[in-house]
mmCIF entry with sequence, helices, sheets and N, C-alpha, C, O atoms, coordinates in Angstrom:
data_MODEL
# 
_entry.id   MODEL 
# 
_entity.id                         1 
_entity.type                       polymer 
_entity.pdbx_number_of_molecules   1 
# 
_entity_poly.entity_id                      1 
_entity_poly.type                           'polypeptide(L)' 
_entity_poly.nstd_linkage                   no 
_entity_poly.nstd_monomer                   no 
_entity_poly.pdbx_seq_one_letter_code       
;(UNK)(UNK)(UNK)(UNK)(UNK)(UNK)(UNK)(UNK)(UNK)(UNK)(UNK)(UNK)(UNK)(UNK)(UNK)(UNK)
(UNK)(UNK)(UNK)(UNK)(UNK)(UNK)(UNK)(UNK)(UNK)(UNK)(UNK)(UNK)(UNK)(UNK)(UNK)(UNK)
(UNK)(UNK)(UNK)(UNK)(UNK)(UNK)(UNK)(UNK)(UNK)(UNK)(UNK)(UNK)(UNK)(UNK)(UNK)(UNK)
(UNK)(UNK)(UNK)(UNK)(UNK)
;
_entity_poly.pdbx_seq_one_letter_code_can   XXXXXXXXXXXXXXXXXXXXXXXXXXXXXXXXXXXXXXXXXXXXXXXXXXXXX 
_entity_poly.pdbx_strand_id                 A 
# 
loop_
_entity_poly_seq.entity_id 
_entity_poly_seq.num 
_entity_poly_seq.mon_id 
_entity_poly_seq.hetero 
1 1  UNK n 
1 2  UNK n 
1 3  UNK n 
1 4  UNK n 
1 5  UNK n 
1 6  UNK n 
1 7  UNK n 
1 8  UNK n 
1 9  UNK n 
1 10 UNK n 
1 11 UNK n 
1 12 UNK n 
1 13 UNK n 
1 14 UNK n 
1 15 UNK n 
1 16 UNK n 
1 17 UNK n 
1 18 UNK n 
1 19 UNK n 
1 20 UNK n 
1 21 UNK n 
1 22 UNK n 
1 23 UNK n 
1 24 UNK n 
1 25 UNK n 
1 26 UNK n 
1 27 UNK n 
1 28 UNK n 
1 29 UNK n 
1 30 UNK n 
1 31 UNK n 
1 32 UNK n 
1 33 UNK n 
1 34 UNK n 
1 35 UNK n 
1 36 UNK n 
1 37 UNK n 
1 38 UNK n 
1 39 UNK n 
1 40 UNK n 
1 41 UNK n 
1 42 UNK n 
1 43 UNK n 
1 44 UNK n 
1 45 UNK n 
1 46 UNK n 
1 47 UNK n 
1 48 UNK n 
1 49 UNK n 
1 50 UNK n 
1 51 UNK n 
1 52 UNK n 
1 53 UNK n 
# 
_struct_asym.id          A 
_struct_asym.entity_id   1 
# 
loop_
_struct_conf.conf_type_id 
_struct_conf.id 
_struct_conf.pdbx_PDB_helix_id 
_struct_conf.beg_label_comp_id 
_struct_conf.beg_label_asym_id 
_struct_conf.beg_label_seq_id 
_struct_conf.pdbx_beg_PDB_ins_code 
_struct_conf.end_label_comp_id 
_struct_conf.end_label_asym_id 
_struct_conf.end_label_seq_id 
_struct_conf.pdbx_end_PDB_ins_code 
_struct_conf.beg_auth_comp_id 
_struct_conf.beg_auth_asym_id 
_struct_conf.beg_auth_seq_id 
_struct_conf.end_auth_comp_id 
_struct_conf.end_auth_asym_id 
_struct_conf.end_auth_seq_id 
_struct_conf.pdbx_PDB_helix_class 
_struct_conf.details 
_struct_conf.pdbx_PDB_helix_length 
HELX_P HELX_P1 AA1 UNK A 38 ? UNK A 41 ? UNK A 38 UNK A 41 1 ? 4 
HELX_P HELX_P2 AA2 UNK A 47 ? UNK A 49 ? UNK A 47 UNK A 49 5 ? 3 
# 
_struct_conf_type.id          HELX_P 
_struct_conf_type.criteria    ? 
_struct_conf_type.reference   ? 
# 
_struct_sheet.id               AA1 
_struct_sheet.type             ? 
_struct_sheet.number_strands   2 
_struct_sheet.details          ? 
# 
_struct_sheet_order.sheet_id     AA1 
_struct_sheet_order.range_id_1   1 
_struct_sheet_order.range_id_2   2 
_struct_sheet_order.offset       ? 
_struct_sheet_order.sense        anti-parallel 
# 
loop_
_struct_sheet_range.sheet_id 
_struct_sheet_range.id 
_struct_sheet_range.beg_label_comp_id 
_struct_sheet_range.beg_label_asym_id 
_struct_sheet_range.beg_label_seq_id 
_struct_sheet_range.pdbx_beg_PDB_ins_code 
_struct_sheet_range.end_label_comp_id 
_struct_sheet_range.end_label_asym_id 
_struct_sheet_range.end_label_seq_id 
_struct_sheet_range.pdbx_end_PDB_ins_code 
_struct_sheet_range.beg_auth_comp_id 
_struct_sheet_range.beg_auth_asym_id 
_struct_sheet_range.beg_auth_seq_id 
_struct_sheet_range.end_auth_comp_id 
_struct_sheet_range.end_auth_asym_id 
_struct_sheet_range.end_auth_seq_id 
AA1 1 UNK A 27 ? UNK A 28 ? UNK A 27 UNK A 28 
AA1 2 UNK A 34 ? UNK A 35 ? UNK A 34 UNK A 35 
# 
loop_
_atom_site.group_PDB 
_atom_site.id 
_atom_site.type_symbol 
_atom_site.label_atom_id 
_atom_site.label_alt_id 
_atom_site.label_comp_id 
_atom_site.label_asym_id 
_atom_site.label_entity_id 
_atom_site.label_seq_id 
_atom_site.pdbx_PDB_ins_code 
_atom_site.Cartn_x 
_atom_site.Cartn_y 
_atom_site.Cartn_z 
_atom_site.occupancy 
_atom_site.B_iso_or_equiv 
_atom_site.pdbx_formal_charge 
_atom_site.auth_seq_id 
_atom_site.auth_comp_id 
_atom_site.auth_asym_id 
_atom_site.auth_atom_id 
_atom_site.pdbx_PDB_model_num 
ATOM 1   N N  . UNK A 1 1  ? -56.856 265.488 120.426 1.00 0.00 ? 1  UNK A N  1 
ATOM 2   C CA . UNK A 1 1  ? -55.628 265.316 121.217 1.00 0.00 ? 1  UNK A CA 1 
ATOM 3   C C  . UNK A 1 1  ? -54.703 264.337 120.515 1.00 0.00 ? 1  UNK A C  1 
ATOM 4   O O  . UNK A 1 1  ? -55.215 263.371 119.949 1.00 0.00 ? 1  UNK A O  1 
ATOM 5   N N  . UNK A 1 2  ? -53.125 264.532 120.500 1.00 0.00 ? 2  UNK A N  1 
ATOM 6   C CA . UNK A 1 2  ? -52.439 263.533 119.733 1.00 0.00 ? 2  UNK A CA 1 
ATOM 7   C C  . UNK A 1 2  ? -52.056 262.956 120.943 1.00 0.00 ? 2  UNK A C  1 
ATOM 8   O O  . UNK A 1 2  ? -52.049 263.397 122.092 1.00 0.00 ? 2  UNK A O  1 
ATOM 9   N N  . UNK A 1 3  ? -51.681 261.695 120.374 1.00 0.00 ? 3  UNK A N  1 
ATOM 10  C CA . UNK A 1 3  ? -50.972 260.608 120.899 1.00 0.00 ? 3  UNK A CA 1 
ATOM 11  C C  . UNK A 1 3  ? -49.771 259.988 120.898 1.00 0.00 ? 3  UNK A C  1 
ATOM 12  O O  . UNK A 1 3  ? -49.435 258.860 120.536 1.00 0.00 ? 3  UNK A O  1 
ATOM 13  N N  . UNK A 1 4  ? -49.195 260.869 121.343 1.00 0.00 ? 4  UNK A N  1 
ATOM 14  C CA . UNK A 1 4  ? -47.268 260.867 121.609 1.00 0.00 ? 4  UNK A CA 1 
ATOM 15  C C  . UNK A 1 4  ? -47.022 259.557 121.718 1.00 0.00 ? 4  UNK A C  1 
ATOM 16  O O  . UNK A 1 4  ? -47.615 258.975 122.626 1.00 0.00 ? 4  UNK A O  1 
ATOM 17  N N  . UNK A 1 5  ? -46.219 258.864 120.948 1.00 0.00 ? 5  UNK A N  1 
ATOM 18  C CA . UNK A 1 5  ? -45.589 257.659 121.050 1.00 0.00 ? 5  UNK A CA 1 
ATOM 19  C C  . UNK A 1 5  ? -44.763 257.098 122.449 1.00 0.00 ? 5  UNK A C  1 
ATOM 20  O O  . UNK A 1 5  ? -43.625 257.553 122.554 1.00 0.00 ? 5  UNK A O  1 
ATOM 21  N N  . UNK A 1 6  ? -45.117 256.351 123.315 1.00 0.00 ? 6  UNK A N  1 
ATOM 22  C CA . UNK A 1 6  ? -44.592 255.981 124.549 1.00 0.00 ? 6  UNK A CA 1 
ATOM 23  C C  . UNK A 1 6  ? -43.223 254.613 124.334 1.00 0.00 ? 6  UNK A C  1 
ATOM 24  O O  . UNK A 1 6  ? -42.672 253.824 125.101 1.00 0.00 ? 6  UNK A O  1 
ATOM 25  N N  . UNK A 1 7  ? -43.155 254.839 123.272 1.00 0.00 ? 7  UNK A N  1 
ATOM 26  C CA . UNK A 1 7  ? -42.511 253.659 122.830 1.00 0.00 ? 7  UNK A CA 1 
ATOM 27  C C  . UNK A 1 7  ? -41.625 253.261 122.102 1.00 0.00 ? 7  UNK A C  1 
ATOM 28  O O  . UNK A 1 7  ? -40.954 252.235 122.219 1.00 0.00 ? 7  UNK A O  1 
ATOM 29  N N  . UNK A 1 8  ? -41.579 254.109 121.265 1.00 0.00 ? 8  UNK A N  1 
ATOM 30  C CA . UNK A 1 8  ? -41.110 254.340 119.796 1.00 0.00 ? 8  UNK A CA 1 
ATOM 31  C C  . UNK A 1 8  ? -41.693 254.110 118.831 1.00 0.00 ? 8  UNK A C  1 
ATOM 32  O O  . UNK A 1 8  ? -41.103 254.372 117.783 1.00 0.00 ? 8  UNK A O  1 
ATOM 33  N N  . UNK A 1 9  ? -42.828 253.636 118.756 1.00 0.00 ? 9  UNK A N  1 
ATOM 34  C CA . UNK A 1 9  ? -43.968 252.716 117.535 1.00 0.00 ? 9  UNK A CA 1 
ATOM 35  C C  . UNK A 1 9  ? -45.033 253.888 117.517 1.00 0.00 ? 9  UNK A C  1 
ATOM 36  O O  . UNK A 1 9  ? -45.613 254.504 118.412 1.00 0.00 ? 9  UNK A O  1 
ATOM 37  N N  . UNK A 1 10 ? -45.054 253.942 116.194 1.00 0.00 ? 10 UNK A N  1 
ATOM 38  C CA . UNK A 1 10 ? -46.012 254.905 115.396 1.00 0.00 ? 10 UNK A CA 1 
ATOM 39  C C  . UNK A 1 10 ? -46.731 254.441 114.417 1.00 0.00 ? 10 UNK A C  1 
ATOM 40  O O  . UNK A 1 10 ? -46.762 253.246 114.122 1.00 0.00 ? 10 UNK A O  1 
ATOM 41  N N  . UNK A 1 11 ? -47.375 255.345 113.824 1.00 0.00 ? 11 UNK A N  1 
ATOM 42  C CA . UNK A 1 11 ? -48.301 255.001 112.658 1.00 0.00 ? 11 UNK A CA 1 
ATOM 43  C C  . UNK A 1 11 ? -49.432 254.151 112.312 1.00 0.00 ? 11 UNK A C  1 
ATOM 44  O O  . UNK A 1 11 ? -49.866 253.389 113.176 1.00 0.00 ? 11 UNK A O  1 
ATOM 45  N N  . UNK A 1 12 ? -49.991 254.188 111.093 1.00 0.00 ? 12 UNK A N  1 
ATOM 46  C CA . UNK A 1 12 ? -51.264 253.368 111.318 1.00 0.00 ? 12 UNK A CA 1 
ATOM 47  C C  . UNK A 1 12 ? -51.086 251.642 111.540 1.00 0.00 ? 12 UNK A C  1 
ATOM 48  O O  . UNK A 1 12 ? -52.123 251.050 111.837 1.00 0.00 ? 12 UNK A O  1 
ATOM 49  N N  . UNK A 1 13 ? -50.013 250.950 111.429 1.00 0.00 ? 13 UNK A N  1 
ATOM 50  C CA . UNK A 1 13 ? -49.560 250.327 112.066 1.00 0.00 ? 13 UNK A CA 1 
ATOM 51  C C  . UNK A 1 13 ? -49.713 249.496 113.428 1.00 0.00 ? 13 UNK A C  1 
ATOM 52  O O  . UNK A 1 13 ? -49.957 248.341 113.778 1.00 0.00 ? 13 UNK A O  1 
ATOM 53  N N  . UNK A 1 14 ? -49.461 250.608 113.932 1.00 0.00 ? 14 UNK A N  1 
ATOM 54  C CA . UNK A 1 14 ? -49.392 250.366 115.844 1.00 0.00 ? 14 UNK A CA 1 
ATOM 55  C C  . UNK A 1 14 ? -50.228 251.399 116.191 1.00 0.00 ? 14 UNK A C  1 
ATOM 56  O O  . UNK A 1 14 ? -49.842 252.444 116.715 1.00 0.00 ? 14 UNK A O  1 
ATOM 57  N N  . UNK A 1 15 ? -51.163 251.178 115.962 1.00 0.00 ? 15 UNK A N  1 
ATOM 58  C CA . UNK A 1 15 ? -52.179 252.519 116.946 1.00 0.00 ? 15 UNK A CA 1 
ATOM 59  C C  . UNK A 1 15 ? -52.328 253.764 116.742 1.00 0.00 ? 15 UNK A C  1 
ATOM 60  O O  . UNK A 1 15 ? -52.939 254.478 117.537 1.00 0.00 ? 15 UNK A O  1 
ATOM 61  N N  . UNK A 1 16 ? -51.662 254.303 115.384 1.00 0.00 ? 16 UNK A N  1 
ATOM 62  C CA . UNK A 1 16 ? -51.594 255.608 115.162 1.00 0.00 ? 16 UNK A CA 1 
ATOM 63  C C  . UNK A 1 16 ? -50.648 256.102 115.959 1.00 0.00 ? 16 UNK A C  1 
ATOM 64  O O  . UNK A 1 16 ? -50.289 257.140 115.404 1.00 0.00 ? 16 UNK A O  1 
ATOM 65  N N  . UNK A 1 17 ? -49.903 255.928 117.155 1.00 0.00 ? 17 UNK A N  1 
ATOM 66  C CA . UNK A 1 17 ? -48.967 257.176 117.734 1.00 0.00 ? 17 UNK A CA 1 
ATOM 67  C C  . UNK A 1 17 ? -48.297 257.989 117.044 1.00 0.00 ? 17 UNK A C  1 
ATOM 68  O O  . UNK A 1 17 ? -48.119 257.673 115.867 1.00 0.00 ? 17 UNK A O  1 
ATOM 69  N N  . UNK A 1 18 ? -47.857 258.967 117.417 1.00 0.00 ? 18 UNK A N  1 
ATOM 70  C CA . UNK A 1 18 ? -47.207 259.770 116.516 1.00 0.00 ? 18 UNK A CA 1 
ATOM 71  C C  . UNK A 1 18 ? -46.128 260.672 117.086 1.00 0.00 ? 18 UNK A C  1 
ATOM 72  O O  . UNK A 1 18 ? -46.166 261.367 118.101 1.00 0.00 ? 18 UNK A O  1 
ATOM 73  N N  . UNK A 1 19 ? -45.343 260.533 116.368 1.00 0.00 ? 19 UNK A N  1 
ATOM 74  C CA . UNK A 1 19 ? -43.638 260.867 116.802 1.00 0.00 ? 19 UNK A CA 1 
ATOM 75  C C  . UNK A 1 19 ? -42.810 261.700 116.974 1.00 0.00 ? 19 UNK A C  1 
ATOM 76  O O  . UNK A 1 19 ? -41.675 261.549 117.426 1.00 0.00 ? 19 UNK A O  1 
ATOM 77  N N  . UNK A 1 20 ? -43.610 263.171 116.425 1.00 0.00 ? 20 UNK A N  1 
ATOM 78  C CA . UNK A 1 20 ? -43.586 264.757 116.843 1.00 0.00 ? 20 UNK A CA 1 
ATOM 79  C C  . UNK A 1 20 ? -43.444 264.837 117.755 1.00 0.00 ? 20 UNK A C  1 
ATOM 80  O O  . UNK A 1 20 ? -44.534 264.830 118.327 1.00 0.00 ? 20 UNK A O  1 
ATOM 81  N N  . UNK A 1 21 ? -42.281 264.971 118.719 1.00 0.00 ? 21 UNK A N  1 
ATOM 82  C CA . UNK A 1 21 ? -42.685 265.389 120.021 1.00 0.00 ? 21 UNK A CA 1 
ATOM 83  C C  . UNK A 1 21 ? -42.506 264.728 121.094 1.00 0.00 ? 21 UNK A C  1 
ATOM 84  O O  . UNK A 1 21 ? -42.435 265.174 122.239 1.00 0.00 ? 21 UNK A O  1 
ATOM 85  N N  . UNK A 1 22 ? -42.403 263.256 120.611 1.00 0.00 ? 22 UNK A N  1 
ATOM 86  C CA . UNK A 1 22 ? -42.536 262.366 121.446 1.00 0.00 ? 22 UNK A CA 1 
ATOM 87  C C  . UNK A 1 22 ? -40.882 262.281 122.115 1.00 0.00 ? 22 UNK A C  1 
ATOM 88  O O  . UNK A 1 22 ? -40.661 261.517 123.054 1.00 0.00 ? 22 UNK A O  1 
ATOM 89  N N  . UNK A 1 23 ? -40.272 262.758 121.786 1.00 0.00 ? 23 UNK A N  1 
ATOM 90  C CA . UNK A 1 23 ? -38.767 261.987 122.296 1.00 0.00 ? 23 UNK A CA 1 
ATOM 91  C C  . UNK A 1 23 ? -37.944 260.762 121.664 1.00 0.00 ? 23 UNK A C  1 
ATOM 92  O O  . UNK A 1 23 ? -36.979 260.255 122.237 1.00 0.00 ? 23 UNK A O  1 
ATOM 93  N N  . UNK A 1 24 ? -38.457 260.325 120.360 1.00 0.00 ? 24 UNK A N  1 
ATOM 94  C CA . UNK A 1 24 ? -38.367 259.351 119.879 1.00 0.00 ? 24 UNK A CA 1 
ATOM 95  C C  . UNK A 1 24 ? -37.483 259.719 118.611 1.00 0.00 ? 24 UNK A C  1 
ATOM 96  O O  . UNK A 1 24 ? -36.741 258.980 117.965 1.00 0.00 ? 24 UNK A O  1 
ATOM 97  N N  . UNK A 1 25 ? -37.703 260.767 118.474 1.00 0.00 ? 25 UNK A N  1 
ATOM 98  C CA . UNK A 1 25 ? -37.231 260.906 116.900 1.00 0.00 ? 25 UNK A CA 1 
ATOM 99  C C  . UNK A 1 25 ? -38.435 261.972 116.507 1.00 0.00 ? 25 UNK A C  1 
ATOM 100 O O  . UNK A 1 25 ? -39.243 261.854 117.429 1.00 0.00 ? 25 UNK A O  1 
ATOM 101 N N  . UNK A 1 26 ? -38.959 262.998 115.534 1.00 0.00 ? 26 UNK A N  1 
ATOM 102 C CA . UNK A 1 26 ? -39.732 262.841 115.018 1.00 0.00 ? 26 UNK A CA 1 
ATOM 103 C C  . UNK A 1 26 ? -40.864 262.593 113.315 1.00 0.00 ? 26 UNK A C  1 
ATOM 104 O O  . UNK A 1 26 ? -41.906 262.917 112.746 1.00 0.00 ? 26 UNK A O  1 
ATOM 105 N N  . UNK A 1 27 ? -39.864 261.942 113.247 1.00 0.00 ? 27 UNK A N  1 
ATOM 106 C CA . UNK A 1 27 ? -40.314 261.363 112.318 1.00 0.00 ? 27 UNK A CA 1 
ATOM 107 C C  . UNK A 1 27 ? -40.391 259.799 111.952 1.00 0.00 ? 27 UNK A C  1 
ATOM 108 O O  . UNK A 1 27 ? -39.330 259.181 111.857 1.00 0.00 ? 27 UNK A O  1 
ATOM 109 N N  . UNK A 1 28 ? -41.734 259.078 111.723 1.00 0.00 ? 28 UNK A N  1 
ATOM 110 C CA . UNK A 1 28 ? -42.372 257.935 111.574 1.00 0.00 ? 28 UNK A CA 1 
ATOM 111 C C  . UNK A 1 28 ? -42.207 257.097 110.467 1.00 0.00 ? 28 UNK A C  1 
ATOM 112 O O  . UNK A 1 28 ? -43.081 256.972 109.609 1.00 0.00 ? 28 UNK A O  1 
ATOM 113 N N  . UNK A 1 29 ? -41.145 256.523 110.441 1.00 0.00 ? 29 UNK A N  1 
ATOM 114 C CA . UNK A 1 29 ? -40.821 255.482 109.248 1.00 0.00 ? 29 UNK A CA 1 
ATOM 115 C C  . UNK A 1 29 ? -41.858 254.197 108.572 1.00 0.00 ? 29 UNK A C  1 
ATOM 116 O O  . UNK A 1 29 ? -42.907 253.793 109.073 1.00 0.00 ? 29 UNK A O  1 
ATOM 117 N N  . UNK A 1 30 ? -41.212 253.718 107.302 1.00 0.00 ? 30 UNK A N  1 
ATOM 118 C CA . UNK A 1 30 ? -42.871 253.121 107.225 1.00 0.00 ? 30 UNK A CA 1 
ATOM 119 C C  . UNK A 1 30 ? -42.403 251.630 107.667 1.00 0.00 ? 30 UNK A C  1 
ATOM 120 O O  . UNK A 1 30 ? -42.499 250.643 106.938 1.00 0.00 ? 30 UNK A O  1 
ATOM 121 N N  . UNK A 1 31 ? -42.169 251.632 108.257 1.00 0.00 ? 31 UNK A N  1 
ATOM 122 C CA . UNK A 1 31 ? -42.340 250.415 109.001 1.00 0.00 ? 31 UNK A CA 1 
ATOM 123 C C  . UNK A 1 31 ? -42.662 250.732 110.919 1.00 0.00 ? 31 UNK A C  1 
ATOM 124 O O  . UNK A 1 31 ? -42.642 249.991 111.902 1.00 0.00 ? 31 UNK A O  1 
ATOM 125 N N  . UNK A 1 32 ? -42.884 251.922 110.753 1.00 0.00 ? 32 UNK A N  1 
ATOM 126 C CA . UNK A 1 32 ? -44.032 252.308 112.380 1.00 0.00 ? 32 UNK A CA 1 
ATOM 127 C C  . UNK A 1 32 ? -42.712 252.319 113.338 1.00 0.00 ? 32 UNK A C  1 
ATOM 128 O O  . UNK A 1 32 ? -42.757 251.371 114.122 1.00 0.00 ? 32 UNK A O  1 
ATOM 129 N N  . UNK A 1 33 ? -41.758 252.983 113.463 1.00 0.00 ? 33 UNK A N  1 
ATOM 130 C CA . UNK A 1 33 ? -40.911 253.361 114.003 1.00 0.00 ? 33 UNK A CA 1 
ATOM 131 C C  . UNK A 1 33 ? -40.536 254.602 114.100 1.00 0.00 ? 33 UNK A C  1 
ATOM 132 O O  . UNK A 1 33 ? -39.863 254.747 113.079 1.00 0.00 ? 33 UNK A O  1 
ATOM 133 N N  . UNK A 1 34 ? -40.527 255.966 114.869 1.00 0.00 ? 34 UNK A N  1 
ATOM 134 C CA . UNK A 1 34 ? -39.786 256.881 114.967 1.00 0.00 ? 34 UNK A CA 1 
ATOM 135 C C  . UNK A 1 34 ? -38.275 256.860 115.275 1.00 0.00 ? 34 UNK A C  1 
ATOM 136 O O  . UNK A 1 34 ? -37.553 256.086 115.903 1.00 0.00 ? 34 UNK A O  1 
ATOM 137 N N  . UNK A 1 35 ? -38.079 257.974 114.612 1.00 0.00 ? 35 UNK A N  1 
ATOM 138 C CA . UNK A 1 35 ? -36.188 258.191 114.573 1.00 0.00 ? 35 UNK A CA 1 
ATOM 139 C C  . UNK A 1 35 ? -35.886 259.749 114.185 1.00 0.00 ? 35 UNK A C  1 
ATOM 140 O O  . UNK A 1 35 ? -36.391 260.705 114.773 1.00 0.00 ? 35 UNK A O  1 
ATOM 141 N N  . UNK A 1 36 ? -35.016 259.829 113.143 1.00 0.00 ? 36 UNK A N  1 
ATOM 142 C CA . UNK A 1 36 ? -34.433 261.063 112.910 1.00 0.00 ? 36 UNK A CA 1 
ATOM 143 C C  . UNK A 1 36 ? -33.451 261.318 111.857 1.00 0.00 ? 36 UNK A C  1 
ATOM 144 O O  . UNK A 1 36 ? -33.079 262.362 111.323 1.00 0.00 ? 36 UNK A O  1 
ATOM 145 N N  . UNK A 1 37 ? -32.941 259.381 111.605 1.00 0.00 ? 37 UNK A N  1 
ATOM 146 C CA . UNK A 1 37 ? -32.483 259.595 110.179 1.00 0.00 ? 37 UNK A CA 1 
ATOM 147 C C  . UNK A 1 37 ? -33.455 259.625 108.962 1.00 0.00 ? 37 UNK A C  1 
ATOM 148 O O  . UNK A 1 37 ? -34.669 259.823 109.009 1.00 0.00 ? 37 UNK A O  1 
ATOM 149 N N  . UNK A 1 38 ? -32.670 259.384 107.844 1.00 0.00 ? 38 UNK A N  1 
ATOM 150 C CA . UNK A 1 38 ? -33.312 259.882 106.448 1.00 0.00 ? 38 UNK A CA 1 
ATOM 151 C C  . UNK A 1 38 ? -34.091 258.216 106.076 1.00 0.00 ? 38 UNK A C  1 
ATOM 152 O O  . UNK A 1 38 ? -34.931 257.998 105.202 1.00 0.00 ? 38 UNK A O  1 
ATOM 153 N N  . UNK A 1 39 ? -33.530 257.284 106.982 1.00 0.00 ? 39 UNK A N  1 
ATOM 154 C CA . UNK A 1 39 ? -34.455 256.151 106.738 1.00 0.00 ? 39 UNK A CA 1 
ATOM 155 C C  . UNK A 1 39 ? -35.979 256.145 107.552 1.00 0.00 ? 39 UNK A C  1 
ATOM 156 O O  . UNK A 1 39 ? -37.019 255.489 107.481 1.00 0.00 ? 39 UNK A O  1 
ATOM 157 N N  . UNK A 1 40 ? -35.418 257.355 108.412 1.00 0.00 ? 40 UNK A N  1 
ATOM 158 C CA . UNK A 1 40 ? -37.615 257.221 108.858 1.00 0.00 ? 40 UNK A CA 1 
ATOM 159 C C  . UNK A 1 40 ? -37.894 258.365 108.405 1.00 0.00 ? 40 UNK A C  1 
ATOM 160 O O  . UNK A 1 40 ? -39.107 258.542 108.298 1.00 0.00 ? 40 UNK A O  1 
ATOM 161 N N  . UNK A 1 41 ? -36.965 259.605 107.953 1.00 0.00 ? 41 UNK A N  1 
ATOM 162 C CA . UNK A 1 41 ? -37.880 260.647 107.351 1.00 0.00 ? 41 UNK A CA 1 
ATOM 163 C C  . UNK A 1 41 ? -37.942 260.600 106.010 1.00 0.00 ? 41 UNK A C  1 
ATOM 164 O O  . UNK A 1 41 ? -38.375 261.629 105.493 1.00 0.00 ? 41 UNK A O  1 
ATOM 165 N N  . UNK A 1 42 ? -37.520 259.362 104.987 1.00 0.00 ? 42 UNK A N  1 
ATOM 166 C CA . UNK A 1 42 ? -37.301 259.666 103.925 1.00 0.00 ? 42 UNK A CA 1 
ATOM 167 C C  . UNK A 1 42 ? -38.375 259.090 103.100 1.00 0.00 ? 42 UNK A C  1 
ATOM 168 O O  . UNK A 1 42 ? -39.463 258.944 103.657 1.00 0.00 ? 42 UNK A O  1 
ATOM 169 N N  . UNK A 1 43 ? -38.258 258.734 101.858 1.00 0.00 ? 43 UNK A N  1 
ATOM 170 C CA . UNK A 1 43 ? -39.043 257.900 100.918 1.00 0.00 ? 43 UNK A CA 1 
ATOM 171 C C  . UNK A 1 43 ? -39.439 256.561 102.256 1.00 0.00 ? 43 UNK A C  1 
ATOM 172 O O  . UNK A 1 43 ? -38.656 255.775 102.790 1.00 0.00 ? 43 UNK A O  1 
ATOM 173 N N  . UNK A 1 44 ? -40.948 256.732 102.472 1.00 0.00 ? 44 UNK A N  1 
ATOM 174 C CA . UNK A 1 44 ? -41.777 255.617 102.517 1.00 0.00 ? 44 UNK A CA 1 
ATOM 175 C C  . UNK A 1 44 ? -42.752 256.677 104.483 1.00 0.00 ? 44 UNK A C  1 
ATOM 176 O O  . UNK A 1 44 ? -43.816 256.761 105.095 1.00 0.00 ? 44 UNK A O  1 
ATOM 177 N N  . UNK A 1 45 ? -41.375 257.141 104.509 1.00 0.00 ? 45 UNK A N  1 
ATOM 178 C CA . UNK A 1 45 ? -41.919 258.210 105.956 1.00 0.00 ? 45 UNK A CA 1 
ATOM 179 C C  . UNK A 1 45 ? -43.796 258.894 106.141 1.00 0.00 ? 45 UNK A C  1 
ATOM 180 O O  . UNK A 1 45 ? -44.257 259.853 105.522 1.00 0.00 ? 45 UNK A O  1 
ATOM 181 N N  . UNK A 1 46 ? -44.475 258.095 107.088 1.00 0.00 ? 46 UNK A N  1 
ATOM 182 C CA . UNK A 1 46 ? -45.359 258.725 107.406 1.00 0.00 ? 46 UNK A CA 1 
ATOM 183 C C  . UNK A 1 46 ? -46.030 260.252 107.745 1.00 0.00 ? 46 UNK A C  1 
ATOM 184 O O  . UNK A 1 46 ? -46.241 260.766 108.843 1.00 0.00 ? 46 UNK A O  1 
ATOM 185 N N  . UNK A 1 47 ? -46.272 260.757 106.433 1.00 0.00 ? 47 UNK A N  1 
ATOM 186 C CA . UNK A 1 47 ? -46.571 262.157 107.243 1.00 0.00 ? 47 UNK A CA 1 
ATOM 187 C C  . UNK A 1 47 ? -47.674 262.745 108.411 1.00 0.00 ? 47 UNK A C  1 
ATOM 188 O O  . UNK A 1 47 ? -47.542 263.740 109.124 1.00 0.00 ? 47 UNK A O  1 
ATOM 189 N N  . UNK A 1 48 ? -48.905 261.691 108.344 1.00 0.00 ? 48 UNK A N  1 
ATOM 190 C CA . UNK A 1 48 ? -50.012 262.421 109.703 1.00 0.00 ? 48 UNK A CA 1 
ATOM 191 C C  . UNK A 1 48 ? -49.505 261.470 110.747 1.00 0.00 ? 48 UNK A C  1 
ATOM 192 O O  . UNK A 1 48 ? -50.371 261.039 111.507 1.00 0.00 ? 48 UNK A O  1 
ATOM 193 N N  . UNK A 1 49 ? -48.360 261.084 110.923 1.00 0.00 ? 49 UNK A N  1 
ATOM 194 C CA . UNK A 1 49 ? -47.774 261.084 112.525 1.00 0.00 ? 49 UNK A CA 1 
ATOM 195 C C  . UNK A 1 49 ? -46.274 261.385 112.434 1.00 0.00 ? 49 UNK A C  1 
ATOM 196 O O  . UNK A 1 49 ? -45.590 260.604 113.096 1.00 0.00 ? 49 UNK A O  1 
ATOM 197 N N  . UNK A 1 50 ? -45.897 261.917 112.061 1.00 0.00 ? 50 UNK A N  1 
ATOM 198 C CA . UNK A 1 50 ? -44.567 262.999 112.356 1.00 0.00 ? 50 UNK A CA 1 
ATOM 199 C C  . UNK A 1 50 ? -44.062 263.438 110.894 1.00 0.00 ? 50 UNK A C  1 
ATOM 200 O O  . UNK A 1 50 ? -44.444 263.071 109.783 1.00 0.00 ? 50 UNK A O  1 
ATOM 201 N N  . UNK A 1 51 ? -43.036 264.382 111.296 1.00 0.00 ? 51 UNK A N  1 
ATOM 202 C CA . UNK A 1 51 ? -42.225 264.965 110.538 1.00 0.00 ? 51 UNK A CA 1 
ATOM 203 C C  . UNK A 1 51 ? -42.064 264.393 109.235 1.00 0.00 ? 51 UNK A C  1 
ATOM 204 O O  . UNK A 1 51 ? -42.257 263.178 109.280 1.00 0.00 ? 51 UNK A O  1 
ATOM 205 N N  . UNK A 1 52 ? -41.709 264.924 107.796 1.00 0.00 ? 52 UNK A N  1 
ATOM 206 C CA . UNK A 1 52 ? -40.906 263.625 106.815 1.00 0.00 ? 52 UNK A CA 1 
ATOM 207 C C  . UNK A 1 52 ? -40.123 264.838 106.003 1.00 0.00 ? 52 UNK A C  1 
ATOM 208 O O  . UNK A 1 52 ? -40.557 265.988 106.061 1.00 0.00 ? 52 UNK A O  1 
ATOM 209 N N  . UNK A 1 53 ? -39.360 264.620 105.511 1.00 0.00 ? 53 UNK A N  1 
ATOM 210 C CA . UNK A 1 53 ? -38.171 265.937 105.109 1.00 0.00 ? 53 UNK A CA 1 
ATOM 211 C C  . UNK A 1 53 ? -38.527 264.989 103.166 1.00 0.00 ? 53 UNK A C  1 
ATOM 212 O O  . UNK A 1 53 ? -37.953 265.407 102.161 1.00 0.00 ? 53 UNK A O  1 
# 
């Protein structure tokens, strides 16, 4: 079962949540934040908890 981010905080970071889905954005920046710009999907973007382009 995944664990939709309740928060905005993702990744191995903060608990693993993950940002697919969640309403947050989905994609997990590396600093454990979901969003939707190219600063959380881009160079450094978590891929096993959301999206990364």
């Amino acid at each position: 079962a995944s664990s939709l981010s309740q928060n905005g905080l993702c990744g191995a970071d903060n608990g693993g949540w993950i940002c697919a889905g969640s309403g947050w954005g989905d994609c997990c920046s590396s600093y454990g934040y979901c969003g939707t710009s190219n600063a959380y999907c881009g160079s450094g973007c978590q891929s096993d908890f959301g999206d990364c382009s």
